[in-house]
C-alpha positions in Angstrom: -11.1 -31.4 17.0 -13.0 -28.2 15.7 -12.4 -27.8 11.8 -13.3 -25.2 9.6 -15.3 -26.4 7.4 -18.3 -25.5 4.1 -21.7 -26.7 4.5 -22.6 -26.3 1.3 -19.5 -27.8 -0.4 -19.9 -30.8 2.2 -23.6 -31.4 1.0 -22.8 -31.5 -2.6 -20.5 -34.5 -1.5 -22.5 -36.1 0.2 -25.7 -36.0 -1.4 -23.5 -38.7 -4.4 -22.9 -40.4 -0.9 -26.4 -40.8 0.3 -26.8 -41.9 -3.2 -24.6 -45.3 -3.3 -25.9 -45.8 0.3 -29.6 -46.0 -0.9 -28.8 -48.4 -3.9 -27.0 -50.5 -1.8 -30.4 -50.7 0.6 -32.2 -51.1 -2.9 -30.4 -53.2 -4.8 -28.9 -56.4 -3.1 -26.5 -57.1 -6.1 -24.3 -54.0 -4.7 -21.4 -55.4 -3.1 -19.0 -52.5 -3.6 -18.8 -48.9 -2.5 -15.6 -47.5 -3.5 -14.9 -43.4 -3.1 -11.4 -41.6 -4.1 -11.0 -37.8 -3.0 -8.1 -35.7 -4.3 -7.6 -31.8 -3.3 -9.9 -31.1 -6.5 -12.0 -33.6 -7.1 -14.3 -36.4 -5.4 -15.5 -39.7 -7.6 -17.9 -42.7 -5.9 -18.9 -45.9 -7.6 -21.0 -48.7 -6.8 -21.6 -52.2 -8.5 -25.0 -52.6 -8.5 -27.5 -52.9 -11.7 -26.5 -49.6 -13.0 -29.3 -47.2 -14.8 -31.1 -48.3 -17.7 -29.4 -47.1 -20.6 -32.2 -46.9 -23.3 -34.0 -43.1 -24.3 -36.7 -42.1 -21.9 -40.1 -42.9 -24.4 -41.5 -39.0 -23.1 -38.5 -37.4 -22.9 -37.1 -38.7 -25.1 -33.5 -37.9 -23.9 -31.1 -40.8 -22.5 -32.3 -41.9 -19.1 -29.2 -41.2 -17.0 -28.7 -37.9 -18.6 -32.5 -37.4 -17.4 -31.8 -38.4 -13.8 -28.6 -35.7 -13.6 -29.3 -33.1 -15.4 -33.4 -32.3 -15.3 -34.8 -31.0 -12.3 -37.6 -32.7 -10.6 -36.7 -35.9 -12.2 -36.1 -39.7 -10.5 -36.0 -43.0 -10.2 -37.2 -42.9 -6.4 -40.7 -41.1 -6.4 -42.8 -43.2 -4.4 -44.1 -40.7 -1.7 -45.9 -43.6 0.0 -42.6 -45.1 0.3 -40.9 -45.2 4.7 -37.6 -43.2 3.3 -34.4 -44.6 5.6 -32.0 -42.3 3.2 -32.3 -40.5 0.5 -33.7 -39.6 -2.7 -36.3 -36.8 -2.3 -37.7 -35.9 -6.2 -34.2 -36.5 -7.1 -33.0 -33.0 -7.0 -29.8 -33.9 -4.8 -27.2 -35.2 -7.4 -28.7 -32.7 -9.6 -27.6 -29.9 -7.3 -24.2 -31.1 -7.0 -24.2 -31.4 -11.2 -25.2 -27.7 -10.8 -22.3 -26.7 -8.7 -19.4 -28.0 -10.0 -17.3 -27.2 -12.9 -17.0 -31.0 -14.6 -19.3 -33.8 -13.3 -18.7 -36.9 -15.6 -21.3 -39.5 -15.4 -20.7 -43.3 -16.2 -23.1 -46.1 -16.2 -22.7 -49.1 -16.7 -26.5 -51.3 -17.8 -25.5 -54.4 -16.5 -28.9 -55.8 -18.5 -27.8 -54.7 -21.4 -24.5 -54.6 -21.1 -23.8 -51.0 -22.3 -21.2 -47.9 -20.8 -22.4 -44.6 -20.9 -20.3 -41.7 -20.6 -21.1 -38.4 -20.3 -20.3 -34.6 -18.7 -22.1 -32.0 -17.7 -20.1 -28.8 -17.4 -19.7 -25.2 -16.4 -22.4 -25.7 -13.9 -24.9 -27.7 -16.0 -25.0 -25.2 -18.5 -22.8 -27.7 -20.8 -24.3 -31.2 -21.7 -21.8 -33.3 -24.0 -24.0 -35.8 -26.4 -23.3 -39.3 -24.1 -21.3 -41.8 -25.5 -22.3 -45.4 -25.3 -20.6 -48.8 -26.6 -21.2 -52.3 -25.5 -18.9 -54.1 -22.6 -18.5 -57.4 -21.5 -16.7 -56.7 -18.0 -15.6 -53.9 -15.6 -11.9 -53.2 -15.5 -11.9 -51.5 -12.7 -9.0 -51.2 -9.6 -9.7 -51.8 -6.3 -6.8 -53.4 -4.7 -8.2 -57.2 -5.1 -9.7 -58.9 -7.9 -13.4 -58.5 -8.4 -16.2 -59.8 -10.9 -18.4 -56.8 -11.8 -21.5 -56.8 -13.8 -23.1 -53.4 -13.8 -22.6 -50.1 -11.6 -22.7 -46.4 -11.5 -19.5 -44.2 -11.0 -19.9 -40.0 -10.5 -16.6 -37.6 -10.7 -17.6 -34.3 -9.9 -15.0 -31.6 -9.7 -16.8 -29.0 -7.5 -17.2 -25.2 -8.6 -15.0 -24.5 -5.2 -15.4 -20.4 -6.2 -18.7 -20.6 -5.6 -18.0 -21.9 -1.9 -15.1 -19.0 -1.7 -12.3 -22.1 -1.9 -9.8 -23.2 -4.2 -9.9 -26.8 -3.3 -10.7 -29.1 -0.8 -8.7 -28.0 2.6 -7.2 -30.4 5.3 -10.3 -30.6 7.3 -12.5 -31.1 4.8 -11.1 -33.8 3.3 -10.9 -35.4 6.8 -14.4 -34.3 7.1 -15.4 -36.6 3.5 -13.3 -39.3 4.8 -15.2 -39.9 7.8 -18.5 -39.5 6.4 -17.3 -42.5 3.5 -16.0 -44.4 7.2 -19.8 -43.9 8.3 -20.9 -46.1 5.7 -18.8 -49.3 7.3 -21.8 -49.0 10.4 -24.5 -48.4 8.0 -24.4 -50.9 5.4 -25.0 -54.3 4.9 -22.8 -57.4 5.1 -20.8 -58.2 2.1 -20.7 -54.9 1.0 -16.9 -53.6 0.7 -16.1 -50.3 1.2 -12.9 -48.9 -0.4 -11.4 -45.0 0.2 -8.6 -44.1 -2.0 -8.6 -47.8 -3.5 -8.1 -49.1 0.1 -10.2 -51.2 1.4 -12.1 -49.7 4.9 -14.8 -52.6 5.9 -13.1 -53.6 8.7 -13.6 -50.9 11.2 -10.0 -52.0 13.6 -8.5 -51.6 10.0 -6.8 -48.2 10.3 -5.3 -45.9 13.2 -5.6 -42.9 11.1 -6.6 -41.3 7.9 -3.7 -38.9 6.8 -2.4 -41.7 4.8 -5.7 -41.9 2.3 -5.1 -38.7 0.2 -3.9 -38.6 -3.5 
């Protein structure tokens, strides 16, 4: 059907999409994907390592806080690298910190087994000071029981003004859906892929996606 729809809200999505997808080709510990979109708000996590959680020995600054809120900073720089996804100089989740009101960032160092919390607000121009503790396991819910070691999990809450919006509309959220559905053909077997805490990896699963949204 032809939908109405905002380019630029779309990409700040999807650039945290493109994200989990190339960890998942990078990391073969990743086993689950899982998104959740509500009419104001769009979270994705992943299971793999997680990010380092120690403070960056030149920038002194945590790592993950350099990753998401400096420009021109990464953890995928190799320009002799084939790219199949993502990850140019790292500027995409960094955009989509930029344009959104909250974007709360937790790690979770599956090496050293520390969770990192922390926001970035009012379109970057608000950094909290991260908080960190040690953890033993994830407690996390995705409809079955699962072991997790480590991961990475990004709630944005986008500056819809900015896009001249007030939330996400009908077609747009159909339009995130599918692109979350696009990962079932694109990655890897085990990986799961949950929407909405439902799980999606089987591609006869579903006759529609009304039923998804919060």
């Amino acid at each position: 059907k032809e939908i109405s729809w905002s380019p630029g809200l779309y990409k700040i999505v999807d650039e945290l999409v493109v994200n989990a997808y190339d960890q998942s080709i990078r990391d073969k510990t990743l086993s689950i994907i899982s998104a959740e979109i509500s009419s104001h708000t769009f979270s994705i996590f992943n299971d793999g390592i997680g990010i380092d959680v120690i403070i960056h020995p030149i920038h002194k600054i945590y790592v993950p806080e350099l990753i998401f809120s400096n420009l021109l900073t990464s953890t995928n720089y190799d320009e002799l690298e084939q790219r199949i996804t993502g990850g140019t100089h790292g500027l995409g989740a960094k955009l989509s910190a930029i344009f959104s009101k909250k974007f709360v960032i937790e790690i979770w160092d599956s090496t050293r087994k520390l969770y990192y919390f922390q926001t970035l607000e009012s379109n970057l121009s608000k950094i909290s000071i991260p908080k960190i503790k040690k953890y033993s396991q994830i407690n996390l819910d995705f409809g079955e029981k699962t072991k997790i070691k480590g991961g990475i999990k990004i709630t944005m809450e986008p500056d819809f003004a900015k896009f001249k919006s007030t939330n996400f509309s009908i077609d747009m959220l159909d339009l995130i859906s599918r692109r979350i559905l696009d990962l079932i053909g694109l990655v890897r077997d085990p990986v799961q892929i949950y929407l909405n805490k439902q799980s999606v990896r089987n591609k006869n699963q579903f006759d529609g996606l009304g039923f998804l949204y919060y």
